[in-house]
C-alpha positions in Angstrom: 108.4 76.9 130.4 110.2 76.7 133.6 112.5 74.5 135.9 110.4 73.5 139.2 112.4 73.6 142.1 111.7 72.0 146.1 111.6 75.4 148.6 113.2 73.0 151.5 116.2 71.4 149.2 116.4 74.1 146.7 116.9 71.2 144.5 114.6 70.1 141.0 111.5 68.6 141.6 110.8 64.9 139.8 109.5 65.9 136.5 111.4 68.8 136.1 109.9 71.5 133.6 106.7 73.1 134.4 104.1 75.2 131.6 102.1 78.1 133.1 99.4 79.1 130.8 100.8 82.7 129.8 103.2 85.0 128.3 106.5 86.5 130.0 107.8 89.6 128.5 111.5 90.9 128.2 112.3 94.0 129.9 111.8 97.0 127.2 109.0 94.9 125.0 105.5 95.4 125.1 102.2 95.4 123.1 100.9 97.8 120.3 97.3 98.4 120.8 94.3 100.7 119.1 91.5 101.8 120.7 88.5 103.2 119.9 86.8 105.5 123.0 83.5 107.7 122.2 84.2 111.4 123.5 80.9 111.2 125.5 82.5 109.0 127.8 84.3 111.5 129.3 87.9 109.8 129.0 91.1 111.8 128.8 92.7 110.4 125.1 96.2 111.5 127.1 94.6 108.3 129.4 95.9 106.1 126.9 99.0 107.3 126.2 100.6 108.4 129.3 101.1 107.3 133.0 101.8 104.1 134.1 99.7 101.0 135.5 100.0 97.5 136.0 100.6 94.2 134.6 100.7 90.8 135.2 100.2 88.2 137.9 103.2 90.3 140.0 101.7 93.3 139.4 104.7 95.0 137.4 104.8 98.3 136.1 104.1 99.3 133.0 104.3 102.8 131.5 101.9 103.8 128.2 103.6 106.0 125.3 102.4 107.4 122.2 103.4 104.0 119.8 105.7 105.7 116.3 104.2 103.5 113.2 106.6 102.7 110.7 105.9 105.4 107.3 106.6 101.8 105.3 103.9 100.2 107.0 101.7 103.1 106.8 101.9 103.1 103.2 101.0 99.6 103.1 97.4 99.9 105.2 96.3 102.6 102.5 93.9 101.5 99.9 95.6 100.3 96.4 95.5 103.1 93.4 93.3 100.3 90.8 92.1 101.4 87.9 88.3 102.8 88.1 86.5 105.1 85.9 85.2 108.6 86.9 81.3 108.6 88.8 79.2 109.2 85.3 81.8 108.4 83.2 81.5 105.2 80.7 84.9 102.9 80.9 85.6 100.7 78.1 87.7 97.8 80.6 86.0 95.1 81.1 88.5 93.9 83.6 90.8 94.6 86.4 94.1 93.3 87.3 95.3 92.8 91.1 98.0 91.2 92.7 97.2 89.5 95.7 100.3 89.5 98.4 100.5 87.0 101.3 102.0 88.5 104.1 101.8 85.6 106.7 101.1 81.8 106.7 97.6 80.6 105.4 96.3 77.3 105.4 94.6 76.3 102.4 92.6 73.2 101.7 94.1 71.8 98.7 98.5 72.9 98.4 98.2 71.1 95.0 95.8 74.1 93.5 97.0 77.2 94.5 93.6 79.3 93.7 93.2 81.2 96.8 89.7 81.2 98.3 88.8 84.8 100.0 86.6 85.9 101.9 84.5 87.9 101.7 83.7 86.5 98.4 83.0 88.0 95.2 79.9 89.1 94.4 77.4 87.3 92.2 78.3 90.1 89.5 82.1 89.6 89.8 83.8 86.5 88.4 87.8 86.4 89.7 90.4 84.4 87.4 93.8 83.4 88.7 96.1 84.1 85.8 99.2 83.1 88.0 100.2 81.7 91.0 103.7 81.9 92.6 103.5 79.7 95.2 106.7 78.7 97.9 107.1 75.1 99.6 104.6 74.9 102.0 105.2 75.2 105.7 103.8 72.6 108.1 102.2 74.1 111.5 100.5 72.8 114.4 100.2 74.0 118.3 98.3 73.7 120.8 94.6 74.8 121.7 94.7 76.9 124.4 91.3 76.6 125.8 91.0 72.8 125.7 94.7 72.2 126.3 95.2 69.5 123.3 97.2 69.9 120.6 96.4 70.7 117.3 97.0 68.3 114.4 100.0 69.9 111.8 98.4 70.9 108.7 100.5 72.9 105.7 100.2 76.5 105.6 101.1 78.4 102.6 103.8 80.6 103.0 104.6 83.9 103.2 105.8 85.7 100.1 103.2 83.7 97.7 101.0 85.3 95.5 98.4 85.5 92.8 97.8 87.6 89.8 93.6 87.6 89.5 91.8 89.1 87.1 88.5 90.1 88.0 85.8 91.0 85.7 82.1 91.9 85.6 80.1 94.7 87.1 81.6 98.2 86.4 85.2 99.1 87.1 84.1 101.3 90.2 82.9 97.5 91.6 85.7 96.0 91.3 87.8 98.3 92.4 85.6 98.4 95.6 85.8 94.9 95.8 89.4 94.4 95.7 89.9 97.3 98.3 87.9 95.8 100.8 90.5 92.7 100.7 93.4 94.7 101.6 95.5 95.1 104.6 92.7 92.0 106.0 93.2 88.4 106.8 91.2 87.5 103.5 93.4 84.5 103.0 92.7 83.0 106.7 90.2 80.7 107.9 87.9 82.4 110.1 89.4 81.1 113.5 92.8 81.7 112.4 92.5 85.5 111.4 92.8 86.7 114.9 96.0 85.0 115.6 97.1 86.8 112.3 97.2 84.3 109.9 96.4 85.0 106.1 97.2 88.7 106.0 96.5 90.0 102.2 97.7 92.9 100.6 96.6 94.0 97.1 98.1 95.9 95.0 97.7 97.4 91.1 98.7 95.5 88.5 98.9 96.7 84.7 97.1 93.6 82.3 100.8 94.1 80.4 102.9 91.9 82.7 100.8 88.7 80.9 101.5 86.7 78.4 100.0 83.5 76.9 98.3 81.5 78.8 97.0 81.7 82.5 99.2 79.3 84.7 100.5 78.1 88.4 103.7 77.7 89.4 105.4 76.0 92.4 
């Protein structure tokens, strides 16, 4: 957003505020980025982490550095420690227990049943019980459509901090396991258009069948 003003009167044009169709940066902020580059290309990796270049529709400088990730969120990305028996060995579980995390706002279609639908889905062999859901109030966003330039209606998101204690059972344990891995550190919980403006974030992480008792059940 900006304030339009007349070049000959240095005054504020009749309508005032103006929208330009990007992003301003403060000084000292900048993007994280990943990038995958085949050697055979014959790019220097140092390419992409040193020297400068430039940005924007002014041309400013930027400068590339080696980005620090945070150890916490490290930990985080790597794959949950669930319970799976040794290749060739015969397990006697006949399910697993996961806790599904939501990490950022996901809209889902119905806030009255909080059974999360994910994606990719379970496979025909797999069947996935909720046990519990701990679901906060919802959260109500809209915005606009940046290609067509009309604005989007407001729809209830579930928040971040929910989450859902599944059971899943079928297959062998070395399935399931494989299964619930491939959900984490994703946007499982996000509709498809919504993932790559980081919606539905999932983490998944162990959780010992001890923590329930009596019958499965959602709460608000």
């Amino acid at each position: 957003m900006g304030l339009s003003v007349e070049d000959a009167t240095r005054r504020a044009k009749d309508g005032l505020l103006y929208t330009l169709n990007m992003l301003r940066f403060a000084h000292g902020s900048g993007l994280v980025t990943w990038a995958e580059v085949p050697r055979r290309d014959g790019l220097d990796p140092d390419a992409l982490s040193r020297g400068v270049a430039r940005a924007g529709s002014k041309g400013h400088l930027v400068h590339f550095e080696e980005a620090a990730i945070d150890a916490a969120w490290a930990d985080l990305q790597q794959p949950p420690a669930l319970d799976e028996a040794p290749v060739g060995a015969a397990s006697s579980a006949t399910e697993t227990h996961a806790l599904l995390y939501l990490a950022t706002p996901a809209r889902m279609p119905d806030y009255r049943n909080p059974a999360p639908t994910l994606r990719p889905a379970a496979p025909a062999a797999l069947t996935v019980t909720v046990l519990a859901a701990f679901v906060d109030e919802p959260m109500c966003i809209g915005g606009l459509d940046s290609v067509s330039m009309t604005p989007q209606d407001n729809r209830q998101h579930v928040a971040p901090g929910s989450c859902w204690f599944v059971s899943v059972s079928g297959g062998t344990s070395a399935e399931r396991a494989a299964w619930l891995r491939s959900l984490h550190a994703t946007h499982t919980l996000a509709e498809p258009d919504a993932a790559a403006f980081g919606y539905g974030l999932t983490l998944v992480g162990r959780l010992p069948p001890a923590v329930f008792e009596g019958e499965p059940r959602a709460r608000h």
